[in-house]
VORO-278907 format. One line per 4 residues: their letters; for each residue x, y, z of C-alpha. Coordinates in steps of 0.2 Angstrom, whole numbers. Example, Ala and Ser with C-alpha at 12.3 -4.5 7.8 and 13.67 -1.06 7.14 Angstrom:
BEGIN
AS = 62,-22,39 ~ 68,-5,36 $
This chain:
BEGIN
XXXX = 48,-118,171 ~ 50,-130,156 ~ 32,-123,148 ~ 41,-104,150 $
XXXX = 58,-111,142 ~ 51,-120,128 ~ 39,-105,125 ~ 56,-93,121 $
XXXX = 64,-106,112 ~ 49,-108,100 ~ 50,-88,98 ~ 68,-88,94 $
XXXX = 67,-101,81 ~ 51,-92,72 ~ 64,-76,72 ~ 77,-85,68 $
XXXX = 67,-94,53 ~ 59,-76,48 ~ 77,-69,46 ~ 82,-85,35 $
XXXX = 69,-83,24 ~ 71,-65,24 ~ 89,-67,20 ~ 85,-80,5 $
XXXX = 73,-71,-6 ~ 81,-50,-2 ~ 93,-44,-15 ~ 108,-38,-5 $
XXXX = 114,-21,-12 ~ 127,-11,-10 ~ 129,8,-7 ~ 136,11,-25 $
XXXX = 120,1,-31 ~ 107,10,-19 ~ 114,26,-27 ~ 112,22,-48 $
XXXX = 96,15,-43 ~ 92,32,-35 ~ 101,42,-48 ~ 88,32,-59 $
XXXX = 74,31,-52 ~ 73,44,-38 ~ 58,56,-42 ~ 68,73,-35 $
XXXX = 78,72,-49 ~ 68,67,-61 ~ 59,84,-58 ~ 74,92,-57 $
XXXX = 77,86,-76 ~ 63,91,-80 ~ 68,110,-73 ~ 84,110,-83 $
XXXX = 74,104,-98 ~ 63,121,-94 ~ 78,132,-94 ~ 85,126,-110 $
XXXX = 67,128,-117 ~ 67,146,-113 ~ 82,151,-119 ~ 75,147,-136 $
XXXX = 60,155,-131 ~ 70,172,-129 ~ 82,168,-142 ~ 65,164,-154 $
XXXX = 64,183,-152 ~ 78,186,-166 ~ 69,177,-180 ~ 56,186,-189 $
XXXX = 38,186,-184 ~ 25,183,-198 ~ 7,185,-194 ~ -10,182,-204 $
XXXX = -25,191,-205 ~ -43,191,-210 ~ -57,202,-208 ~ -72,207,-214 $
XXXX = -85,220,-207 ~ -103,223,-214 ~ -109,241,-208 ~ -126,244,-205 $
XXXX = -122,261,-202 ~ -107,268,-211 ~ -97,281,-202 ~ -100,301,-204 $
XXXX = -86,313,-209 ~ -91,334,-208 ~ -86,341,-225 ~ -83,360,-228 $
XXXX = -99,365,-236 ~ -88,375,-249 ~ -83,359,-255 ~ -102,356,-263 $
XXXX = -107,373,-265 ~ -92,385,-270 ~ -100,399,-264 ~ -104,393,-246 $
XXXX = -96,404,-232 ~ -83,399,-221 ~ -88,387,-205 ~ -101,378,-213 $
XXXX = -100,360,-215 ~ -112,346,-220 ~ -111,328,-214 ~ -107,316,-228 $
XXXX = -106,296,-227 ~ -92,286,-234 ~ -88,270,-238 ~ -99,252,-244 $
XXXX = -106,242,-231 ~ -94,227,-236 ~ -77,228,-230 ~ -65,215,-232 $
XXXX = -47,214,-228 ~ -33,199,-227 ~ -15,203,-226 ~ 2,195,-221 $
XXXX = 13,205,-208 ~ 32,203,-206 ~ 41,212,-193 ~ 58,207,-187 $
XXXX = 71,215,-175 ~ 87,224,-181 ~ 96,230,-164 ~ 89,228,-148 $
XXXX = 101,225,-134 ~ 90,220,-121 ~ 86,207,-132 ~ 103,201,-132 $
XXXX = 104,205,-113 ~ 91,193,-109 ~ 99,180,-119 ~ 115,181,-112 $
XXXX = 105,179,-95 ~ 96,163,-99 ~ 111,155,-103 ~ 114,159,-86 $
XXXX = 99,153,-80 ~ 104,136,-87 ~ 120,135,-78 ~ 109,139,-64 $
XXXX = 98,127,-65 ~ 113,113,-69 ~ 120,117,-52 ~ 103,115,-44 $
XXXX = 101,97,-53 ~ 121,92,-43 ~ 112,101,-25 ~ 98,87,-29 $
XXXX = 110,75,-33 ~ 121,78,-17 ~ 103,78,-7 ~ 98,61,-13 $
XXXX = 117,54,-11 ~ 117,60,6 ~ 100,54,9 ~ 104,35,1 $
XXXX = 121,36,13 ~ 115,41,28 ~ 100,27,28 ~ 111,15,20 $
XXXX = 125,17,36 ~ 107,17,48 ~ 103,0,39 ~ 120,-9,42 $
XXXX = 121,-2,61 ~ 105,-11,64 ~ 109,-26,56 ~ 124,-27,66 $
XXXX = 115,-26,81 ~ 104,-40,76 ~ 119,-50,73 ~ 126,-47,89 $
XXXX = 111,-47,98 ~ 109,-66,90 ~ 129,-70,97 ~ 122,-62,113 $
XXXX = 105,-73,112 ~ 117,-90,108 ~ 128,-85,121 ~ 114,-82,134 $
XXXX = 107,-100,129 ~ 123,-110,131 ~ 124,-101,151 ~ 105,-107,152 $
XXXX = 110,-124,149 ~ 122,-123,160 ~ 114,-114,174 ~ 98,-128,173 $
XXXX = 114,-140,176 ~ 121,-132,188 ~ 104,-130,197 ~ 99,-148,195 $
XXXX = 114,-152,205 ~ 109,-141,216 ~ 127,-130,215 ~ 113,-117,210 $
XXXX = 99,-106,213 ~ 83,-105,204 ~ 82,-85,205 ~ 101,-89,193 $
XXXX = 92,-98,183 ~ 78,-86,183 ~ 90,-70,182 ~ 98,-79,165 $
XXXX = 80,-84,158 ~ 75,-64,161 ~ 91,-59,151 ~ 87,-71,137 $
XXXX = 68,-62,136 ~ 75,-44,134 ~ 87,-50,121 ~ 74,-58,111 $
XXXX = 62,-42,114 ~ 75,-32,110 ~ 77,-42,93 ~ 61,-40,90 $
XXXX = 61,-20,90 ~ 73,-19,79 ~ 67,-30,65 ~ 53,-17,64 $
XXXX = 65,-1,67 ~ 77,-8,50 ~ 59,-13,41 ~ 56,6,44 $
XXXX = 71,12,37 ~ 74,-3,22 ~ 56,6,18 ~ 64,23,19 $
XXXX = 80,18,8 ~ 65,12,-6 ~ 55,26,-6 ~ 72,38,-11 $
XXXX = 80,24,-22 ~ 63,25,-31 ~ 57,7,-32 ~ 41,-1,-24 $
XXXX = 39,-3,-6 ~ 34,-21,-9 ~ 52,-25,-16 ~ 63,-35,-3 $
XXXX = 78,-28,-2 ~ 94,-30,11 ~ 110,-20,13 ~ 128,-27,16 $
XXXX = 134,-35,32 ~ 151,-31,32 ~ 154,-12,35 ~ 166,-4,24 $
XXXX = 176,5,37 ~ 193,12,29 ~ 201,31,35 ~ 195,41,22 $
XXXX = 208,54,14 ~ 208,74,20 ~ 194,82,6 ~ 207,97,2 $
XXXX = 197,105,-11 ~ 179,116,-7 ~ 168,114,-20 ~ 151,121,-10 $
XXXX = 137,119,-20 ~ 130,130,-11 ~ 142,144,-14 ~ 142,140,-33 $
XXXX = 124,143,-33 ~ 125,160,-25 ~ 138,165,-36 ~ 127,160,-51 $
XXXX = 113,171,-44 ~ 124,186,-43 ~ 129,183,-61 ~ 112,181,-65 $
XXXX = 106,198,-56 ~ 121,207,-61 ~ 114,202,-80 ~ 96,208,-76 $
XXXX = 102,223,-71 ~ 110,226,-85 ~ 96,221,-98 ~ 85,235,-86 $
XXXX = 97,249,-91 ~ 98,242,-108 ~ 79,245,-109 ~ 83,264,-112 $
XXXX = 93,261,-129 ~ 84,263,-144 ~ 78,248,-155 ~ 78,247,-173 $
XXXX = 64,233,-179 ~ 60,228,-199 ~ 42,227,-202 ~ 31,226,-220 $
XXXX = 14,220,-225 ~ 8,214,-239 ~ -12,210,-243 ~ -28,213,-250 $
XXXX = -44,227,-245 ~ -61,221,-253 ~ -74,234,-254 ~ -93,228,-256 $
XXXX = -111,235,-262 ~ -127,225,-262 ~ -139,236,-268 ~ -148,238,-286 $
XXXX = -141,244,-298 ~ -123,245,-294 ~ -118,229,-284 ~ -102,224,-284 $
XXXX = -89,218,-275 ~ -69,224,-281 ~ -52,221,-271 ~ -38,232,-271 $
XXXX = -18,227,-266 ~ -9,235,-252 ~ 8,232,-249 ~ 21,243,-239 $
XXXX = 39,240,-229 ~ 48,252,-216 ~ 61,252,-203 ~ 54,257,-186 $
XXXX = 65,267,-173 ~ 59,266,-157 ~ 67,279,-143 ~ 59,276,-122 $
XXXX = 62,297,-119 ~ 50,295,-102 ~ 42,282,-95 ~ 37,290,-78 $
XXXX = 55,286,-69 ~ 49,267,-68 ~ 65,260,-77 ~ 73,270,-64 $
XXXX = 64,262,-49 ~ 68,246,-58 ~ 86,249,-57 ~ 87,252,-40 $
XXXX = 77,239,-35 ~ 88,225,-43 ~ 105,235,-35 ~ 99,231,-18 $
XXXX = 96,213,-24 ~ 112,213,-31 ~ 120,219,-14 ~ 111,206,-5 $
XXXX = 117,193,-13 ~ 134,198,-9 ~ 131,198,8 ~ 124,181,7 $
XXXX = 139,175,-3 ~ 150,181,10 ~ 137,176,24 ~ 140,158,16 $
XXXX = 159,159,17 ~ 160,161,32 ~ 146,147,38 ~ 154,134,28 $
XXXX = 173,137,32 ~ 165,137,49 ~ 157,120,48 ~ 170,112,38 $
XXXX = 182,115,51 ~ 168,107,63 ~ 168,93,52 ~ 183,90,50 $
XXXX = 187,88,71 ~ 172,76,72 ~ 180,67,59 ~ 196,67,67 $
XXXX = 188,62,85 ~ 177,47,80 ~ 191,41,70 ~ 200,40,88 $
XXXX = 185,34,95 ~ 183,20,83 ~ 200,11,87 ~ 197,14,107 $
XXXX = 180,7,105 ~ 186,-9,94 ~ 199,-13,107 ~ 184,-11,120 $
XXXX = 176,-26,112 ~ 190,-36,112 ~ 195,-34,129 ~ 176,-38,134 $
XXXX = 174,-52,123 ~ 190,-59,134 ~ 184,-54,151 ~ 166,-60,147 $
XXXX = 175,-79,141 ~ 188,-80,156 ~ 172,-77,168 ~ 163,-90,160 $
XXXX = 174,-102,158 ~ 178,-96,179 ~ 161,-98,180 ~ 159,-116,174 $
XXXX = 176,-120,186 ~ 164,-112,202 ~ 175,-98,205 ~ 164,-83,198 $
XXXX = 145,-80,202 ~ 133,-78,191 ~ 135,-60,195 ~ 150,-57,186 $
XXXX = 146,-66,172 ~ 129,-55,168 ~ 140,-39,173 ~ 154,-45,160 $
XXXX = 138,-50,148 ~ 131,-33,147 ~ 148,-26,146 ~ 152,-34,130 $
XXXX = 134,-28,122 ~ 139,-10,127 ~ 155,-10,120 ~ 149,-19,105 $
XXXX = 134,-5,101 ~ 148,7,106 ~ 160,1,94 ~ 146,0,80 $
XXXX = 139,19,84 ~ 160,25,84 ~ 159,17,67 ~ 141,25,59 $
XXXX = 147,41,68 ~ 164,41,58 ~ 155,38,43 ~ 143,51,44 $
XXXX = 156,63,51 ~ 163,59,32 ~ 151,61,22 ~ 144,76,31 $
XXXX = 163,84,29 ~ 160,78,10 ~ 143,88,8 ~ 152,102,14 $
XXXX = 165,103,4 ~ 156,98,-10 ~ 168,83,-15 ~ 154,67,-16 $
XXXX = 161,58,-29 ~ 171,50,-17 ~ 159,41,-9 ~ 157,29,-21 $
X = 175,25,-26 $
């Protein structure tokens, strides 16, 4: 039996000195620190960045449209054969009848040409159109960027709150393992004066072994989730970090205002597909365009006795008037198409209404309940911390068994993980009511 005692007591010690050394060399952070290290570091929004950096680069592309276009060319062409034209015989012979022709080549075999194109657009609504819509594909893509932020403050929260729940534990399973050590020691006393059985001293030792297994399985389940909290504030897996103790539990006020993210997206997208629809019916205006050309046409021959090789100017301007009169009812089709998207996503903005006044008043009464349940709970714990010493201290006087005191021990653990889950449960209940309502930046205040 002393083999089997100093066995768990060596085990408790090398936990015990595992959490010591683990406590020494992790940086503790807070939440408020977990989330601008996320905000940061967190790769989700760093992409998303890089999505709002794509919108704003479009919009120039689209807007890049207004500015005149200015192209180069160069070509030349040799002709091995040079192209046929029919001529009216009467044009070699005056006195050839009508409907006769004879083939004639033109040209030289070297042709060389090199110009400089301008073209710029006048009036084109749809042009405008679409500008006006990337703008609001970049308001878009800014209230996607605060969806990712609210993800990854959600995300840091919620495994923050499953960090310091577990660490709670650990330290009230190490009160529970201390507390089961001093009854050990007194049992064996109790035992070696023979005012006890060995199966209590067996009972007490069997205790002391779930406890410490116990420990054990939730080092590994907060190693899981510290590893979690890493990968979304962005830093290495190999860093040893820790969370706060001390839960921060304090009534949180109403959240009054509804600031759905969710619902501001859909909004956007009805914007945005109201403005498409409006750049397809656009489509059927006419467009007035600036366009001119100024260059050079060489003209080459090779042969004996007249080589030569002379280059002419070209130049010309113009204003082009472009009308769509038919375009086989496509733009039609197109229209339609983008009306029933349009209708859609009203329905889904009203479909969202509904869903989020729905669970907001869900989260709301299970905020309201575990608040209740978190000050039934704490008082649970403190009636069962006095129950569990008045039957020990009976139990050292030889008026309770060793019955009531293991019945008031476990008592105590369950009201002691009850009273931590009320308070993880009230949290969560919070900062679920804050997702829904869109008001996050309270969390960290």
């Amino acid at each position: 039996m002393k083999l089997v005692n100093t066995h768990m007591l060596k085990m408790f010690l090398a936990i015990l000195f595992m959490l010591l050394l683990n406590s020494i060399h992790a940086q503790t952070y807070s939440l408020q620190q977990c989330i601008d290290t996320a905000l940061v570091n967190n790769k989700k929004l760093q992409i998303s960045k890089n999505n709002q950096q794509i919108s704003e680069q479009k919009r120039k592309e689209v807007q890049a449209n207004l500015y005149p276009k200015v192209d180069v060319n160069g070509e030349y062409k040799y002709f091995t054969d040079l192209p046929y034209q029919l001529m009216p015989l009467s044009t070699f012979n005056p006195q050839s009848p009508e409907g006769q022709f004879k083939e004639a080549q033109f040209g030289v075999p070297h042709n060389i040409n090199a110009n400089l194109q301008v073209s710029m657009p006048l009036y084109n609504p749809q042009l405008y159109t679409n500008i006006s819509a990337t703008k609001m594909a970049i308001e878009m893509s800014s209230l996607q960027h605060k969806k990712t932020e609210e993800e990854v403050f959600f995300e840091v929260s919620n495994l923050y709150y499953n960090a310091q729940i577990l660490q709670n534990q650990l330290a009230f399973i190490d009160s529970n393992i201390n507390n089961n050590k001093v009854l050990l020691k007194n049992m064996q006393l109790l035992h070696s004066l023979l005012l006890a059985k060995q199966t209590d001293v067996t009972k007490i030792e069997l205790q002391l072994q779930q406890l410490i297994t116990q420990h054990e399985l939730l080092l590994s389940k907060q190693e899981q989730v510290l590893n979690a909290l890493k990968i979304i504030m962005g830093i290495a897996l190999e860093s040893n970090i820790n969370v706060e103790q001390q839960i921060i539990f304090e009534t949180q006020p109403e959240q009054t205002s509804l600031n759905n993210i969710d619902i501001a997206l859909v909004q956007q997208k009805t914007k945005l597909l109201d403005m498409e629809l409006k750049s397809i019916k656009r489509s059927r205006l006419p467009t007035l365009a600036l366009f001119g050309m100024y260059g050079t046409t060489g003209f080459g021959y090779d042969q004996q006795p007249n080589d030569f090789l002379n280059f002419y100017p070209i130049s010309f301007a113009g204003i082009k008037l472009q009308y769509p009169l038919f375009h086989g009812f496509s733009t039609q089709r197109k229209i339609n198409q983008k009306k029933l998207e349009l209708d859609n996503a009203n329905l889904q903005l009203e479909m969202l209404n509904d869903q989020t006044n729905m669970q907001t008043l869900n989260a709301r009464q299970q905020k309201s309940i575990t608040q209740k349940t978190v000050k039934n709970t704490k008082k649970q714990v403190e009636l069962a911390l006095k129950v569990y010493q008045q039957i020990l201290l009976q139990q050292k006087q030889g008026t309770a068994n060793l019955t009531e005191v293991l019945m008031a021990d476990n008592t105590l653990r369950d009201a002691q993980q009850q009273y931590l889950s009320a308070i993880i449960s009230y949290l969560k209940a919070d900062l679920e009511l804050k997702k829904i309502t869109g008001n996050f930046k309270s969390i960290t205040n």
